[in-house]
KEKE-3310 file (N, C-alpha, C; in steps of 0.2 Angstrom, whole numbers, plus 5000, padded with zeros to 4 digits):
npx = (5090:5099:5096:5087:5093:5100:5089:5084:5095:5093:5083:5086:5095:5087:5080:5090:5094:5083:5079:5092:5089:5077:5084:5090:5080:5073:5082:5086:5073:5071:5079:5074:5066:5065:5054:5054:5065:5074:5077:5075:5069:5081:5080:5069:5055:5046:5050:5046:5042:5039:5045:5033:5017:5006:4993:4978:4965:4960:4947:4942:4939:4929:4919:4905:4902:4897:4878:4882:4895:4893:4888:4898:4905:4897:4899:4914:4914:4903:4913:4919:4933:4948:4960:4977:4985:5002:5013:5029:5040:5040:5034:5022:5006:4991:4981:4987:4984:4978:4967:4963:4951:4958:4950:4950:4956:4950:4951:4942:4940:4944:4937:4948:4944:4948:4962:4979:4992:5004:5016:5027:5022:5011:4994:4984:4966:4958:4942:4936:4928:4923:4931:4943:4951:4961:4972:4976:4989:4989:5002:5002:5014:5030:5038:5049:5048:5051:5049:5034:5021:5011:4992:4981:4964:4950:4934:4930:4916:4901:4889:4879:4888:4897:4912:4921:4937:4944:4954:4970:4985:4999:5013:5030:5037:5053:5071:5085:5093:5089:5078:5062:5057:5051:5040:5031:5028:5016:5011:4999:4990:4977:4970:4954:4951:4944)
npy = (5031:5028:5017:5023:5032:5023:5014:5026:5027:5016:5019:5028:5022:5014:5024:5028:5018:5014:5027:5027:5016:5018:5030:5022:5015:5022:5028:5020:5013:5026:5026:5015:5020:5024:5014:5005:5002:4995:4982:4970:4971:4974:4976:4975:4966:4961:4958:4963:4977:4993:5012:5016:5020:5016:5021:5022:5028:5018:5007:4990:4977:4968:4975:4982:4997:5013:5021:5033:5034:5021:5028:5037:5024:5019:5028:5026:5014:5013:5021:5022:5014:5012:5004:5009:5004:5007:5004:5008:5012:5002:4990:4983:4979:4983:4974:4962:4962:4958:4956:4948:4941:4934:4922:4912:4896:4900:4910:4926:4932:4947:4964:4978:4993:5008:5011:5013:5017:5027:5036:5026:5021:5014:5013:5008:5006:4998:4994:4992:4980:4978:4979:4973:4965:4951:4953:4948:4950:4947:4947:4945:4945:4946:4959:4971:4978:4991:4999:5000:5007:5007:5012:5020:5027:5035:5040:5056:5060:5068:5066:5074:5080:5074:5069:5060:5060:5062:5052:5050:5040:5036:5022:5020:5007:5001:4996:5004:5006:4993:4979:4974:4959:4944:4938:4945:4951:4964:4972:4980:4986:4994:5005:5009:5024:5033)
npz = (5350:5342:5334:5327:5316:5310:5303:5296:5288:5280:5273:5266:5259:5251:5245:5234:5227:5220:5216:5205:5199:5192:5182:5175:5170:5162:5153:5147:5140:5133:5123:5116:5102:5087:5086:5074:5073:5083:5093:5102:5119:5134:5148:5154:5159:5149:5136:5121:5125:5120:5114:5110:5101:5093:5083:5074:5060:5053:5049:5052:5040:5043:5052:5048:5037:5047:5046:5043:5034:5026:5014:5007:5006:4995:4986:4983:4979:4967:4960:4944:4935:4924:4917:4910:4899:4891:4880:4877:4864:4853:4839:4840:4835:4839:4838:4841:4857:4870:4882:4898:4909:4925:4934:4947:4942:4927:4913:4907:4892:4888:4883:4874:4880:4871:4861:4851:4841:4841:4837:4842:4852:4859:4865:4876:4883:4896:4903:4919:4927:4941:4957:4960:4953:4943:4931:4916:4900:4885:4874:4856:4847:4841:4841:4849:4866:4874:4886:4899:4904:4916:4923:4933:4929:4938:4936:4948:4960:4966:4981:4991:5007:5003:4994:4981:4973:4958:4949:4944:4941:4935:4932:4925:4918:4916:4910:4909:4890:4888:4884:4888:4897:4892:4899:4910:4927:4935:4948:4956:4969:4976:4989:4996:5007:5019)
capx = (5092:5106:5093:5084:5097:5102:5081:5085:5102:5091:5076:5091:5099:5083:5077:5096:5095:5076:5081:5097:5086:5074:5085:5093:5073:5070:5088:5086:5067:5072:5084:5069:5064:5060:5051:5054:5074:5076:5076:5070:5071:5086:5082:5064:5051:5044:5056:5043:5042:5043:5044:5029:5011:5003:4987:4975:4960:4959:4944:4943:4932:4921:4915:4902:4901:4889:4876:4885:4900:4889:4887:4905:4908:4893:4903:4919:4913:4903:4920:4923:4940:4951:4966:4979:4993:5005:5018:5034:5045:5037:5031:5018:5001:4983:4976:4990:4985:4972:4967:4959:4953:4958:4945:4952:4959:4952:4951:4938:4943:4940:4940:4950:4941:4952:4969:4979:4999:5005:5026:5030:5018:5005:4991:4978:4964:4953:4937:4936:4920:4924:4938:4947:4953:4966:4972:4984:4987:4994:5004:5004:5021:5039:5041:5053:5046:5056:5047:5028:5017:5005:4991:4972:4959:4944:4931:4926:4908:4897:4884:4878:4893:4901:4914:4926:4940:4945:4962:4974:4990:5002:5021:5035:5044:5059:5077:5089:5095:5089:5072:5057:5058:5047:5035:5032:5022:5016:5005:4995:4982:4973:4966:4948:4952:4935)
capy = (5036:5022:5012:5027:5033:5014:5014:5031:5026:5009:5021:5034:5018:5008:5028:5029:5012:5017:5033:5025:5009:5023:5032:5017:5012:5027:5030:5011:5015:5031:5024:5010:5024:5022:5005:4998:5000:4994:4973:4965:4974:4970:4980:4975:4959:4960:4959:4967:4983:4998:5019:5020:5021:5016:5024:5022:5027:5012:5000:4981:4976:4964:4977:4984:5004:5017:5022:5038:5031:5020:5035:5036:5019:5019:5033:5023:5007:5016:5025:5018:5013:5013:5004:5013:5001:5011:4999:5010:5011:4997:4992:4980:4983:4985:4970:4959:4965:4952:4956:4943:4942:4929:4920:4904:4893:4901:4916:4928:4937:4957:4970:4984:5001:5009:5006:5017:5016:5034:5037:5020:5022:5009:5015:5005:5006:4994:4997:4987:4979:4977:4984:4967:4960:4949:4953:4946:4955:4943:4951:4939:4947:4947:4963:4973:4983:4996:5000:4998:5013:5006:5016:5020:5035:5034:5047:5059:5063:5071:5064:5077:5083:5070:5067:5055:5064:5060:5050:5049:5038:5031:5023:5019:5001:4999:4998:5009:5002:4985:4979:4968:4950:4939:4939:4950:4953:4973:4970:4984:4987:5000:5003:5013:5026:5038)
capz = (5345:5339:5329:5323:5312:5308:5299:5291:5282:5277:5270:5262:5254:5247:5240:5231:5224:5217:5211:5200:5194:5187:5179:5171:5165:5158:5148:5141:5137:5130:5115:5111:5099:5083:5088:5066:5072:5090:5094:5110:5127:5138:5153:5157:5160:5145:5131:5117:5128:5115:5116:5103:5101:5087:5080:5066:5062:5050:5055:5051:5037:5047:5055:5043:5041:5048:5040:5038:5032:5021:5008:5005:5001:4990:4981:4982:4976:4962:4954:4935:4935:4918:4917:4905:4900:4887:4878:4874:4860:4851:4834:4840:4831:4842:4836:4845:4862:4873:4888:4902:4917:4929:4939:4950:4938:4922:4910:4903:4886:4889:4876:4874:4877:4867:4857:4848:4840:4841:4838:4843:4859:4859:4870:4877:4889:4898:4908:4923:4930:4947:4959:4962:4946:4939:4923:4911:4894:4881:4865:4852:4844:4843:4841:4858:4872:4877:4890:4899:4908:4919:4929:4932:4930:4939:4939:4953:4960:4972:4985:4996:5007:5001:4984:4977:4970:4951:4952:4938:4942:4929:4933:4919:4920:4911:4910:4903:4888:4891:4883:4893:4895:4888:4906:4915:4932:4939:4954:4959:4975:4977:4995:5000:5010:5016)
cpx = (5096:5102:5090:5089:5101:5095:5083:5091:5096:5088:5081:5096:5093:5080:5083:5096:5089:5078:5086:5091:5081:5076:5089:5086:5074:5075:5086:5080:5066:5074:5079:5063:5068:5058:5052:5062:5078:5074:5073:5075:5076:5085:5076:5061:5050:5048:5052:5040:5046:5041:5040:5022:5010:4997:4984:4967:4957:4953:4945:4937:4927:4917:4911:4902:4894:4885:4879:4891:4899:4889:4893:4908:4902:4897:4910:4917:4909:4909:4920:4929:4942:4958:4969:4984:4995:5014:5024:5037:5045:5034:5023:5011:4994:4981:4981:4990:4979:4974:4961:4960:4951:4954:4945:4957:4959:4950:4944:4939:4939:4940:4944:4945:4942:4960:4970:4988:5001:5012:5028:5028:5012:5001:4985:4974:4959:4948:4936:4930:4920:4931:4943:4947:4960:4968:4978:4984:4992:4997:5007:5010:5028:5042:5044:5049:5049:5054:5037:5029:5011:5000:4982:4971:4952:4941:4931:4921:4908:4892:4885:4885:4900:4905:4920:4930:4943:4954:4965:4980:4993:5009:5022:5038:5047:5067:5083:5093:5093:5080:5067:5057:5050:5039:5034:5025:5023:5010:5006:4990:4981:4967:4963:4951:4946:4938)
cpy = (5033:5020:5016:5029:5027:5014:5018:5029:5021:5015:5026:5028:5016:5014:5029:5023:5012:5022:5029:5018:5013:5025:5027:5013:5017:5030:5025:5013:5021:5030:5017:5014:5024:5014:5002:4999:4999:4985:4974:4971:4970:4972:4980:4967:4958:4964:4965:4973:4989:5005:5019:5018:5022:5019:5022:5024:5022:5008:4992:4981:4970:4968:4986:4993:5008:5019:5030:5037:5027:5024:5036:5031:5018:5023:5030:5018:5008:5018:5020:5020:5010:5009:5006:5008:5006:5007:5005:5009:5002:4997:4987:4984:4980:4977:4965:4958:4959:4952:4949:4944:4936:4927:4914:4903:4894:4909:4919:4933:4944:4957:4976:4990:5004:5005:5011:5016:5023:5034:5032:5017:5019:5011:5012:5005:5001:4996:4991:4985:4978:4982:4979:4961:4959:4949:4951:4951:4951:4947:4946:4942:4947:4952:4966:4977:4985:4997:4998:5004:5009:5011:5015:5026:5034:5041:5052:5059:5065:5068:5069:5082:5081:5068:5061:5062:5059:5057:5048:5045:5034:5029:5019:5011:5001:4997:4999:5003:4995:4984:4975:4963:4949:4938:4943:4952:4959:4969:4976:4985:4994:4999:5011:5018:5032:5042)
cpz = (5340:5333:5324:5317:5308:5303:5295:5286:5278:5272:5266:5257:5248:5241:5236:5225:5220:5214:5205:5196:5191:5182:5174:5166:5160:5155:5143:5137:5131:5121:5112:5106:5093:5085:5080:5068:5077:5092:5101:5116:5131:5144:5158:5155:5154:5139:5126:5119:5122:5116:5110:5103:5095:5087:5076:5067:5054:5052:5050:5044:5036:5050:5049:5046:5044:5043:5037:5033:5024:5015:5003:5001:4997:4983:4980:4977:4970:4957:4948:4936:4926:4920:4910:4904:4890:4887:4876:4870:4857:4845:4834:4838:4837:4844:4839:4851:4864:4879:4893:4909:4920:4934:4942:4944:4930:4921:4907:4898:4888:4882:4877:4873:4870:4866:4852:4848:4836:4842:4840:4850:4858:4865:4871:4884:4889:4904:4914:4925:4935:4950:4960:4958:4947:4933:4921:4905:4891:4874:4862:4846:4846:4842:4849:4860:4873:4884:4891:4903:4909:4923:4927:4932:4934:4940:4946:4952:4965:4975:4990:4997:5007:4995:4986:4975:4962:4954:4944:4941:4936:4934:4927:4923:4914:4915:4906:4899:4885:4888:4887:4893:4894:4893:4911:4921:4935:4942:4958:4962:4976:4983:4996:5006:5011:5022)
residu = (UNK:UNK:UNK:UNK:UNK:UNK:UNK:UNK:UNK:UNK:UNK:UNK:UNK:UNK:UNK:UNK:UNK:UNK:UNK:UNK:UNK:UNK:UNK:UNK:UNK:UNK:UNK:UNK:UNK:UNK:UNK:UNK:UNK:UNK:UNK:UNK:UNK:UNK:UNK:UNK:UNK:UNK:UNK:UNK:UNK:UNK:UNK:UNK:UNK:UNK:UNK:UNK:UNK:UNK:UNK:UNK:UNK:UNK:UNK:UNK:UNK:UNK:UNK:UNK:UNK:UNK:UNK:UNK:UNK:UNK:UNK:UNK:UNK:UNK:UNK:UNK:UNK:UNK:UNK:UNK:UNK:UNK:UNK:UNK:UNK:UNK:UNK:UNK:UNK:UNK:UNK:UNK:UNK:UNK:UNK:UNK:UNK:UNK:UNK:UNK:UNK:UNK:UNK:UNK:UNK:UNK:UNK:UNK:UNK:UNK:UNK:UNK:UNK:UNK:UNK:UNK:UNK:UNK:UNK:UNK:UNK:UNK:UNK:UNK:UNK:UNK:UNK:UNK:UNK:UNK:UNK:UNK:UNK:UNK:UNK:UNK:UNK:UNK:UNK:UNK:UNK:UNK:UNK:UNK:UNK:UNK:UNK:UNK:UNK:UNK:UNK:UNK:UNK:UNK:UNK:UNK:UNK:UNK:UNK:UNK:UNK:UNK:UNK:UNK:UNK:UNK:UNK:UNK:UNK:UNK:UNK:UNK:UNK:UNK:UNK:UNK:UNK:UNK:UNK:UNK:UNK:UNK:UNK:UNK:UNK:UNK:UNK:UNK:UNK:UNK:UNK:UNK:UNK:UNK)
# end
């Protein structure tokens, strides 16, 4: 009877000492939440132990689409794309404007779709040939910029019960006051989403 109750304490300690080292995982564990504002794990084997679960239904683009899917990026990959660039507060004239597009190490002279110098707003569009250009846009003037508006428009369409949507995006760079240096790099990506 002596030894019995000698086992039962052991078996009443080792479930105490189990319970408490539980609750010390799953407080530590708890506070490793947001996973983008929590460093390395102090409290487990594996340091990069996080409270989060990623998702996407993103795929890889080695792995080619279905043929349903297929249809979709035919209407992606279809869309005419415009770039709009919009020179602000500027007296530079149309004819100063030369756009190219970079390919390796050299260039090939565009055209401007349009081009038009409206209140001191120079407005010029380019039509793109592909979805994955490089462009420069030279201004052979020493007139000021005030500002630059860049963006794109691409159509919408329909296949079946499948569409594109029309996109319009512009944004403004400037700084108040303050005119545009002499170089200037905007970098733009635009990512497929079906």
């Amino acid at each position: 009877a002596e030894g019995e109750n000698w086992i039962g304490g052991l078996f009443t300690l080792a479930l105490i000492v189990l319970l408490i080292q539980t609750y010390v995982f799953a407080n530590n564990f708890m506070f490793q939440y947001p996973a983008a504002s929590v460093g390395n794990s102090n409290f487990a084997c594996d340091v990069t132990l996080r409270n989060a679960l990623f998702d996407t239904s993103l795929k890889s683009l080695a792995i080619p689409p279905s043929s349903e899917e297929q249809d979709m990026f035919d209407l992606l990959n279809n869309q005419q794309w415009t770039l709009n660039v919009n020179l602000i507060n500027t007296a530079i004239n149309c004819s100063s404007i030369s756009p190219y597009e970079i390919i390796g190490t050299s260039s090939i002279a565009l055209s401007l779709a349009t081009c038009k110098n409206v209140n001191s707003v120079v407005k010029a569009t380019i039509v793109l040939s592909n979805h994955a250009e490089q462009l420069q846009i030279v201004i052979n003037d020493i007139s000021v910029i005030g500002g630059i508006a860049v963006g794109f428009t691409g159509s919408g369409s329909t296949a079946g019960s499948k569409s594109v949507q029309q996109m319009n995006f512009i944004q403004a760079f400037y700084n108040t006051n303050e005119t545009l240096a002499q170089s200037i790099l905007i970098t733009l990506q635009l990512i497929m989403v079906s």
